[in-house]
N, C-alpha and C positions, 0 to 999 in steps of 0.2 A: 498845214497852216493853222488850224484851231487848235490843236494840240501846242505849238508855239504861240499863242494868244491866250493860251487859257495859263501858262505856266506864268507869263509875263504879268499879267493882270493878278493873277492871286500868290507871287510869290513872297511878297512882304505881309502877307495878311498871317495871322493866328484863327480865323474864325471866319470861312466863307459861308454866309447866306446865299443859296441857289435855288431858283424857282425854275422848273422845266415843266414844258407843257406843249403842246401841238396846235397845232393851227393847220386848217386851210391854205396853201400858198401855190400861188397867188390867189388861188381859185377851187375849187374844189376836187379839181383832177388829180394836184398832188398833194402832199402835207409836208409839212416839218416838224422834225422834234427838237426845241431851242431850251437850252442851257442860259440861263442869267444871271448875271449876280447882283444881288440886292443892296442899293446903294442909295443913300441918302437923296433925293430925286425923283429919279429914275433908275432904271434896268442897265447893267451893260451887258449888252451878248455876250458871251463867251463861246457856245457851240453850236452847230446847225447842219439837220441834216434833213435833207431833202428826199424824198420815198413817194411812192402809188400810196395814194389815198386806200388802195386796199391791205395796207401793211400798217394802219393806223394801229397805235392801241397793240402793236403785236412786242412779246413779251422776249422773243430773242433781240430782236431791232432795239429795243429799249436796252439790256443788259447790255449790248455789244457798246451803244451810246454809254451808258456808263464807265465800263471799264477802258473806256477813251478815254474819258474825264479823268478819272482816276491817275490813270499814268499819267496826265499832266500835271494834274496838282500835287501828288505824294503825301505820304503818308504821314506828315507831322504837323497836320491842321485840323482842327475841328470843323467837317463840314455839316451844316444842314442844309438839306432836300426838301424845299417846300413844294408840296402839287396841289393840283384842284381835285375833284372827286370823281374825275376820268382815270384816273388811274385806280386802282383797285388792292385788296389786301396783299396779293401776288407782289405787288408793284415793292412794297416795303422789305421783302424778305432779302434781294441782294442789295438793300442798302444797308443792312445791321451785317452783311455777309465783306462789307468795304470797309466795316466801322464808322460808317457814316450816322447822323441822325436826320431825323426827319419829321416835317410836320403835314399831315395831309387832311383833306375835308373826306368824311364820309356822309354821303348823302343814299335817297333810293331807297332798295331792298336788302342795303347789308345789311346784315347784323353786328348787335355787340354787345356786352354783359361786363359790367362792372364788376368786383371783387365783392363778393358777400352779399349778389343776388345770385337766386336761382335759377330767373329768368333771362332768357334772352332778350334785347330787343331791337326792334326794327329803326334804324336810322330815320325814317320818314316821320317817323311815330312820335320822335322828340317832340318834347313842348319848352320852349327855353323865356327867360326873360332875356330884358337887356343890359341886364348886368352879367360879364363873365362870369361862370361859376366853373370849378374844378371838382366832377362828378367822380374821380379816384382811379386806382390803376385798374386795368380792363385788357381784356381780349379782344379782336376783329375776327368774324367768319368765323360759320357754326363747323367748315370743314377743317377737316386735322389736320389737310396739306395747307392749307392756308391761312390757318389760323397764326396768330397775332400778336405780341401782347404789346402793352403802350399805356398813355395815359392818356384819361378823356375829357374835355373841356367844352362847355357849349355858353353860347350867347346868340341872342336874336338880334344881328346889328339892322338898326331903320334903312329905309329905302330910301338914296341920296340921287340928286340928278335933277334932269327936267323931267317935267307933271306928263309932257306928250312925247307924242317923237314920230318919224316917216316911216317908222314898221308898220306890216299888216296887220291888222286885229287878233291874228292867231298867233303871230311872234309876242304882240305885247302882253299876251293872257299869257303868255310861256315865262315872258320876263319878269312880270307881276308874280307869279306861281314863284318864280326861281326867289324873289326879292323877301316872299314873306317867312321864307324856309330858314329855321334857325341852320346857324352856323354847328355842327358838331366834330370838330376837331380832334383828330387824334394824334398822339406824338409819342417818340421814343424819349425827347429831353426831362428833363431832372432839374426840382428848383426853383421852376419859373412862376410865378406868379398869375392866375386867367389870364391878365390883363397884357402880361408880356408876352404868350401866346397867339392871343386873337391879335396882337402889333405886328407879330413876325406873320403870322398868315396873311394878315390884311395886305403888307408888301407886294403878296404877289399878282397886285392888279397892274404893275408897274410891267411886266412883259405883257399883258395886253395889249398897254397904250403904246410897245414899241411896234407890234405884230399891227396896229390902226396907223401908226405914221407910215410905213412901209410900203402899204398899200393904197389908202387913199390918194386918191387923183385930185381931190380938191386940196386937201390940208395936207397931206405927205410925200413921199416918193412916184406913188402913182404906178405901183409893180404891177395893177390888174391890167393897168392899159398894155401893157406887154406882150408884145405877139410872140415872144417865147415859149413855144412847147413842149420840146425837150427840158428831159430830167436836169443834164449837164448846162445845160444855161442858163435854164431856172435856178440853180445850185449857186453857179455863178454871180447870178443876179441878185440871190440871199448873201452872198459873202458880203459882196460889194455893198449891200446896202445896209451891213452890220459894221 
């Protein structure tokens, strides 16, 4: 069924933008890995698959999710893979292995070294303004197996929203912390301008806000109030509500 939805949705395109990413669903016991396409808007699903929260983040579940994609879309369109910085240097190797590109955040403990330093440096470590700036082509990961290469781009985008909110004290020093964190961007694309860059990354808050209608009971579908357990229903319950 997604494989016939993914063909349908992007067979007129020349250039799919696709943001994938994981979520909690509906609740913490399982997760998802959802495929979107980046569209003027909003997100539209394209794929979903539902798994034990202990199979998060696992690196065959993800290839397999991909080369689904794959065979539905074929092979004479330019796709970019946009992710968040839960995915890891690993995560880019079978998409330049599809001919695919990609834009991903690196955050944390990774590392990464620019062309024509000697140094390495730690992702956390960045100091960015808020002007995009395009710091040149570079490497990811100090290890050989998963080492990288791409180009690097970082901006300090400001912190948008409301001032308060019904989080704990220790989620919103977690959100504060995440808000003040320069953006550093890495990517396989060619061309683009910082600015065009941090536009296509920024896109991918747009499967967020479809992952928040899905579930809230106030504003959304309301999937937590679900007394579904099971894997296959839950599955179910994500089709239907993409």
């Amino acid at each position: 069924v997604y494989q016939q939805r993914v063909s349908r949705l992007t067979h007129s395109l020349s250039v799919c933008v696709i943001t994938v990413d994981w979520s909690g669903y509906p609740s913490s016991e399982f997760s998802v890995l959802r495929a979107s396409l980046l569209c003027d808007g909003s997100a539209i699903p394209l794929m979903s698959k539902v798994i034990s929260s202990r199979y998060q983040n696992n690196s065959a579940v993800q290839n397999d999710f991909l080369d689904q994609m794959a065979a539905a879309i074929g092979k004479d369109k330019q796709v970019i893979i946009v992710t968040d910085a839960g995915f890891r240097s690993s995560w880019f190797h079978p998409l330049r292995s599809l001919g695919w590109d990609f834009v991903g955040r690196v955050r944390g403990s990774l590392y990464f070294q620019v062309a024509g330093d000697e140094e390495w440096q730690m992702a956390r470590d960045m100091v960015s303004s808020t002007t995009a700036r395009y710091l040149g082509f570079g490497r990811l990961a100090r290890n050989a197996s998963r080492d990288c290469p791409g180009h690097v781009y970082t901006v300090h985008k400001r912190a948008t929203g409301r001032k308060s909110s019904q989080h704990s004290p220790r989620t919103d020093r977690m959100y504060r912390k995440n808000a003040r964190e320069p953006w550093l961007l890495f990517t396989s694309l060619m061309g683009y301008k910082p600015r065009g860059i941090v536009k296509i990354y920024s896109r991918r808050m747009q499967t967020e806000q479809n992952f928040r209608d899905e579930k809230s009971e106030r504003y959304g579908l309301g999937l937590r109030a679900s007394k579904s357990r099971g894997k296959k229903r839950i599955s179910v319950l994500c089709l239907l509500a993409t």
